[in-house]
MDAnalysis code that builds the backbone (N, CA, C; Angstrom):
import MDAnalysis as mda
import numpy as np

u = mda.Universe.empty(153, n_residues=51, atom_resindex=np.repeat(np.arange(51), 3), trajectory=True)
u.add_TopologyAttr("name", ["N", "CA", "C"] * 51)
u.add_TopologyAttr("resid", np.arange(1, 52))
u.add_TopologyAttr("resname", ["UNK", "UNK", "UNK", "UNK", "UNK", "UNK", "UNK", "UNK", "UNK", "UNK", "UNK", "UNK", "UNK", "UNK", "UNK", "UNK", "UNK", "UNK", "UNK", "UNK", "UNK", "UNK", "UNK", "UNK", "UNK", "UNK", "UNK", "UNK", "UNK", "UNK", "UNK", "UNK", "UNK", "UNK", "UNK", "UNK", "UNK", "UNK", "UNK", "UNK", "UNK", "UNK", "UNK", "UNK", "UNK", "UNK", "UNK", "UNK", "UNK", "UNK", "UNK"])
u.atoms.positions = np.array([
    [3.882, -5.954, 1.897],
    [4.831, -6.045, 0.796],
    [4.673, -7.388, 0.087],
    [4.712, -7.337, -1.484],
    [4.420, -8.961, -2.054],
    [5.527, -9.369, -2.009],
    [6.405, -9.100, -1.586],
    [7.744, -10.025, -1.774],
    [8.105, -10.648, -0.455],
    [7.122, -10.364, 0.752],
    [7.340, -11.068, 1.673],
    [6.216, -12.523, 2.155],
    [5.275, -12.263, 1.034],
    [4.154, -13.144, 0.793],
    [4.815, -14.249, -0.024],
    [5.619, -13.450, -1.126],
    [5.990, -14.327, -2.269],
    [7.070, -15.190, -1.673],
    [7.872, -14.706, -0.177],
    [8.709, -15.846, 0.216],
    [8.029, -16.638, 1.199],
    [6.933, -16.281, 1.788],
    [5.774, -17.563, 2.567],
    [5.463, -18.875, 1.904],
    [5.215, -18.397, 0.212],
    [4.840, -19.166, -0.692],
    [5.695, -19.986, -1.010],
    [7.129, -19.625, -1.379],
    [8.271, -20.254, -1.616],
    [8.624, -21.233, -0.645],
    [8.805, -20.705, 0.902],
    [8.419, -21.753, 1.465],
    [8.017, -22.724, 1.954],
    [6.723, -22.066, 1.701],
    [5.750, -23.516, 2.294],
    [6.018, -24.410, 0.875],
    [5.942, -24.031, -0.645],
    [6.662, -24.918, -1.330],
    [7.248, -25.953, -1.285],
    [8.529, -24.884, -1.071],
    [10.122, -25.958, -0.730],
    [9.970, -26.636, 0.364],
    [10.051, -27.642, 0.847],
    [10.265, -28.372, 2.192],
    [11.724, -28.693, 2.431],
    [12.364, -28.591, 1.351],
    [13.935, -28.744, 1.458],
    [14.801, -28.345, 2.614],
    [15.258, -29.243, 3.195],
    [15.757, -28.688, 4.360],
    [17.422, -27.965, 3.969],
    [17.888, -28.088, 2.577],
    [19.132, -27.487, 2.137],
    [19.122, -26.633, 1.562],
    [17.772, -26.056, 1.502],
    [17.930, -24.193, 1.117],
    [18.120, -23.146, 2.608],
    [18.957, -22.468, 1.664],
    [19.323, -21.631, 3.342],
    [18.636, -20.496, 3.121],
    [18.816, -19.866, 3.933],
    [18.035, -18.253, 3.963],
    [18.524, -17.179, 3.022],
    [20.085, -17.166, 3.096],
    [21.080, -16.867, 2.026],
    [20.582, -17.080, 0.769],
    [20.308, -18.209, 0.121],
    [19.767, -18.623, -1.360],
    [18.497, -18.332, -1.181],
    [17.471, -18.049, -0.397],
    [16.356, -17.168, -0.711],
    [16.124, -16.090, -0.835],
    [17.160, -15.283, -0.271],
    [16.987, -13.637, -0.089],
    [17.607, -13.766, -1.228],
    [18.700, -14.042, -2.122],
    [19.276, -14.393, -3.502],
    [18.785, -14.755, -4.382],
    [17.660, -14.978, -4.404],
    [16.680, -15.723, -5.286],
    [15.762, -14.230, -5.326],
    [15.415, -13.930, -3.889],
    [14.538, -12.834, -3.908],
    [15.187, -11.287, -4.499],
    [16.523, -11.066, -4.275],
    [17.014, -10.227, -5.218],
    [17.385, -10.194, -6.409],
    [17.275, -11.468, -6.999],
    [17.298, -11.599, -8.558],
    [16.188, -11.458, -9.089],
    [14.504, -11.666, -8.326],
    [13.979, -11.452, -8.781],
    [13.220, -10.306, -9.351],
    [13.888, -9.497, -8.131],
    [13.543, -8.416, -7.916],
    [14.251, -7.606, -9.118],
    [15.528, -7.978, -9.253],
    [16.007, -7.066, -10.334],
    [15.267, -7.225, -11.685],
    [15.172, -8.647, -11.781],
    [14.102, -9.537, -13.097],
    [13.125, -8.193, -13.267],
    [12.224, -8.513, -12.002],
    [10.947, -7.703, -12.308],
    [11.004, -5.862, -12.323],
    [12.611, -5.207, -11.860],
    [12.661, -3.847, -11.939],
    [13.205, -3.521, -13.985],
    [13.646, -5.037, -13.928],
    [14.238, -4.671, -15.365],
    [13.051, -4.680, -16.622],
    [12.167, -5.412, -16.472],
    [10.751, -5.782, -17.320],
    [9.743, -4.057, -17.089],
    [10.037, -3.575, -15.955],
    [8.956, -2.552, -16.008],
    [10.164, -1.336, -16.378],
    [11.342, -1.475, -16.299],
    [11.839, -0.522, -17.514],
    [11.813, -0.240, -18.784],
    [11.590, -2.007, -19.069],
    [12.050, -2.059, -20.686],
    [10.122, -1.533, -21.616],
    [8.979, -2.262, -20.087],
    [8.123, -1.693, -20.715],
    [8.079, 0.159, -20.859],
    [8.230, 0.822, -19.474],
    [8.531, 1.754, -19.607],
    [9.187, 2.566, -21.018],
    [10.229, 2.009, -21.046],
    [10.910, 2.748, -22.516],
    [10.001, 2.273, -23.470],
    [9.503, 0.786, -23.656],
    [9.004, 0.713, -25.129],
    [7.421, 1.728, -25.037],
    [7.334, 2.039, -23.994],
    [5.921, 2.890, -24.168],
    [6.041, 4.136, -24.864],
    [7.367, 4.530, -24.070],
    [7.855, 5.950, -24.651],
    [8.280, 6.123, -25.936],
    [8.625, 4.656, -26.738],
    [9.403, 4.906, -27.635],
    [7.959, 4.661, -28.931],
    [6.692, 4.243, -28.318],
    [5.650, 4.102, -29.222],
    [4.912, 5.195, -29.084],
    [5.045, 6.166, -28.827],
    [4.871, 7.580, -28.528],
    [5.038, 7.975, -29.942],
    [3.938, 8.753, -30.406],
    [4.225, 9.536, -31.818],
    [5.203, 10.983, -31.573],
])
């Protein structure tokens, strides 16, 4: 799954010892919505360039 790669990455990143696990899985579900909302909107604009 890339979203469990994409929080390896985040981590090894951050070294912050005041991010909690809480604000990453929160981070990781916003992004997630981010990126479900972008392949809708392409979705529709495909459909809507449809003759």
């Amino acid at each position: 799954m890339q979203l469990d790669t994409m929080t390896l990455i985040t981590l090894s990143l951050v070294r912050d010892p005041n991010i909690t696990l809480s604000s990453l899985f929160m981070f990781k579900y916003i992004l997630n919505l981010f990126l479900l909302q972008v392949s809708f909107g392409h979705y529709l604009f495909s459909l809507l360039r449809k003759p």
